[in-house]
N, C-alpha and C positions, 0 to 999 in steps of 0.2 A: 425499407421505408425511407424515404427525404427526409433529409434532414431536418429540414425545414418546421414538414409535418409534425417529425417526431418531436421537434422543442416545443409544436404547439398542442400535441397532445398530453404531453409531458406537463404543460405549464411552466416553462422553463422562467425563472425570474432573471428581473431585471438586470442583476447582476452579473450572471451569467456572460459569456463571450465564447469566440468557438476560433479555433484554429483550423485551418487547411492543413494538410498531414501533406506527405510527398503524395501517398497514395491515393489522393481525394479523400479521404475519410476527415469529418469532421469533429473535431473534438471540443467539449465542455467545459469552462475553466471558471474558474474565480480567482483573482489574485484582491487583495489589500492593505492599508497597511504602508510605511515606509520605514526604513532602517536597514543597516546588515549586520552581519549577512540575511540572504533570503534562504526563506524557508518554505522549501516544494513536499508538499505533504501528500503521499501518494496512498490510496485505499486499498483494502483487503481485496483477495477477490470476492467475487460476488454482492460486493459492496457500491456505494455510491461516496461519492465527496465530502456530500453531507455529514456523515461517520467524524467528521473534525468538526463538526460546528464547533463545541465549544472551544477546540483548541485553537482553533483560529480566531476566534474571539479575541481571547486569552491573550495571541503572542502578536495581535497588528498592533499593536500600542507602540511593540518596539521592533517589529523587523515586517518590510515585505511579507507578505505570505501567501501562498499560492498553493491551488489544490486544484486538481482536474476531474472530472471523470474518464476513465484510464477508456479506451476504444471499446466498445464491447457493452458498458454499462452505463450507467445512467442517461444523461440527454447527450451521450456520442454515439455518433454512427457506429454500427455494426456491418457492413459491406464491406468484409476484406474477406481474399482468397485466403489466406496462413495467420493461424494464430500462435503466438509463443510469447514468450518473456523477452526474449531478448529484441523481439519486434516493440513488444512495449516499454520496453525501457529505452527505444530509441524515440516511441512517442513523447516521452516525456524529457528527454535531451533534446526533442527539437522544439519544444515548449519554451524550456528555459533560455536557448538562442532567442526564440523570434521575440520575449517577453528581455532579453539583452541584460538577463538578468548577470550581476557579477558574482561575489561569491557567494556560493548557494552550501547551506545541508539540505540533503536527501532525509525526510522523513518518510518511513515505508512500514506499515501495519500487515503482516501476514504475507499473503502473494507479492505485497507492496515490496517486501523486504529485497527480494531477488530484484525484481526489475527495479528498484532504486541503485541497488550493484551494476545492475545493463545500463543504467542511466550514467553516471559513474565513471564504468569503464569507459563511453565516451567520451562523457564529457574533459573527464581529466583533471590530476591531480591541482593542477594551475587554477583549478575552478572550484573544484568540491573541496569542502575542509571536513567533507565526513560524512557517513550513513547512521541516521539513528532508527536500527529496526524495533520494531511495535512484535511481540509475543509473534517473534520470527528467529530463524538462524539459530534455533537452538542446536543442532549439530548436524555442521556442513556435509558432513562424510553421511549420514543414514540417509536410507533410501526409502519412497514411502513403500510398504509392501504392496504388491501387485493385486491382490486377493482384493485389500481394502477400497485400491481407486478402482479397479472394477466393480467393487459395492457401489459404490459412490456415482460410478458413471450411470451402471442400471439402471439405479435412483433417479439420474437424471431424464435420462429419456423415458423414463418410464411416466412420469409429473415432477416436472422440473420444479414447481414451486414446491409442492410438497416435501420432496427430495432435499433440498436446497434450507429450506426452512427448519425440516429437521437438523441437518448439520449444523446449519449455522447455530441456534440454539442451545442444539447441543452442546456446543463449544461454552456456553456459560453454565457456573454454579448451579446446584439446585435451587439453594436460598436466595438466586436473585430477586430483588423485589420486583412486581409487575411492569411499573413503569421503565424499568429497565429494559427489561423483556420487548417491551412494544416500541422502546427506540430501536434494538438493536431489530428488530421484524423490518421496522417502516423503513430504515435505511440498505437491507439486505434483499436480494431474492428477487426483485423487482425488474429486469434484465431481460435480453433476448437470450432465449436457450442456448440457442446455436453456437453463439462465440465461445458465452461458457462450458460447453461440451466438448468443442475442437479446442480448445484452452487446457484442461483437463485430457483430453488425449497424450498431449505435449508434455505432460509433467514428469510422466516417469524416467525419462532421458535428460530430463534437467540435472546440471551437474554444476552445485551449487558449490562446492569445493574452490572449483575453477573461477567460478565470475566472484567469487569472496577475495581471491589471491588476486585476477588480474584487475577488479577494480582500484584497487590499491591505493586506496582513503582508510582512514581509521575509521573504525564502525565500535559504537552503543549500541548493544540492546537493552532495552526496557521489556523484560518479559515476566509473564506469570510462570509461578514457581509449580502448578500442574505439572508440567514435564521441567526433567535439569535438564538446564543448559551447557552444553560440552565445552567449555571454556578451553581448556587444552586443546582438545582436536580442534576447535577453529580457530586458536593461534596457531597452528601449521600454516596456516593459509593469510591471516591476520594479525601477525606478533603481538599489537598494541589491543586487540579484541578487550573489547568491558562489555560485563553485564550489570545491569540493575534491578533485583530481584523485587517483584511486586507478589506479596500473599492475599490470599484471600479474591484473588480476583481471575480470571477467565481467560477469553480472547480480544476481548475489547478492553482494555483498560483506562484507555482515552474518555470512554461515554462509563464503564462502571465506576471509577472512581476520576473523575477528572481531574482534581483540585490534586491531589496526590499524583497523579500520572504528568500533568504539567510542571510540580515540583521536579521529575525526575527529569521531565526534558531540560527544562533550565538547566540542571547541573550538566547533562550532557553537551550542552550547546553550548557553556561557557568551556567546557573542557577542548573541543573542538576549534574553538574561536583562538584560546590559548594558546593550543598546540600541544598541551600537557600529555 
């Protein structure tokens, strides 16, 4: 679909802006906000931008802030031959050039987490003062088993919303309250298949080990305590690796508990800013 079309079928607001990628593809962005460093907040897969409103809120008061829709998802084109992470995480390094942004954290949610590290690795140490991953990077070394993303992929081609909505969902508590539930839907799921399928193909050869040690930024995670996080095995990779353990909460922690989730990013981002 044109681009075009798709921000008008979309209803793309006002705020919205789009970038030219090398490869024609046009991408979706909001930046606002001044102060530094800037903050590039990069979404889950199968997610849209939106997924930060509050945190974006939250931190324009005192820094730049910027959030795109990553190629694939929400009002960004979809017409690329190859999908992978490391493709997208060059989307979002050439963001932060043409936006001449100085020094930047990488904020990355889930999928967001690896391509914020591809982002990273290009951009360079000179630039980034750090990656703060979102209920991601729990241990660089596991692989996801084969069995499960071939569930997962079935699922998709079989009804992708279906498929997709299940997961996503699933990924939260039982006892979320409703309204939860229906942010995390209306910002989820909503997507062209296609990217997210071949996206998902590419996963099981990602080797998250590697782009952890050669982005070679300090990296926070803010993750829910559902799975541990390998603190040790991703210092092989990460010396200085920190986590911030969030209970009682899910895969979104940003939209489950905000006001707590934003507490942990500050601490993260002054630690970063520091150099501690």
């Amino acid at each position: 679909m044109n681009t075009l079309l798709l921000l008008l079928v979309l209803g793309a607001p006002a705020s919205d802006k789009t970038l030219r990628l090398a490869d024609g593809l046009e991408m979706a962005y909001v930046e606002k906000g001044e102060g530094g460093p800037a903050l590039v907040f990069v979404h889950c897969g199968n997610c849209r931008k939106e997924i930060w409103r509050e945190t974006l809120d939250a931190f324009q008061g005192e820094h730049r802030v910027v959030a795109m829709d990553l190629p694939g998802h929400g009002r960004s084109g979809t017409q690329r031959a190859e999908w992978s992470i490391p493709a997208l995480g060059a989307d979002v390094a050439a963001l932060v050039e043409h936006l001449e942004l100085g020094k930047v954290i990488l904020v990355g949610s889930s999928l967001g987490g690896p391509v914020s590290l591809e982002a990273a690795r290009r951009l360079g140490r000179d630039r980034v003062l750090g990656v703060v991953a979102v209920d991601t990077l729990q241990n660089v070394e596991a692989k996801w088993p084969e069995e499960s993303r071939r569930r997962v992929l079935d699922s998709y081609r079989s009804d992708f919303r279906k498929g997709c909505r299940g997961l996503m969902l699933g990924l939260l508590p039982e006892d979320t309250p409703g309204p939860t539930r229906d942010r995390v839907a209306e910002d989820t799921c909503g997507n062209d298949p296609r990217p997210a399928i071949a996206l998902l193909e590419t996963l099981g050869a990602y080797d998250q080990a590697s782009a952890l040690r050669e982005a070679g930024v300090p990296v926070w995670a803010i993750n829910s305590t559902v799975y541990a996080t390998a603190v040790e095995a991703n210092r092989k990779y990460s010396p200085s690796f920190q986590v911030i353990p969030m209970e009682g909460v899910g895969h979104f922690p940003q939209v489950e508990r905000p006001a707590e989730f934003q507490q942990h990013l500050r601490r993260a981002i002054r630690s970063l800013v520091s150099g501690r």
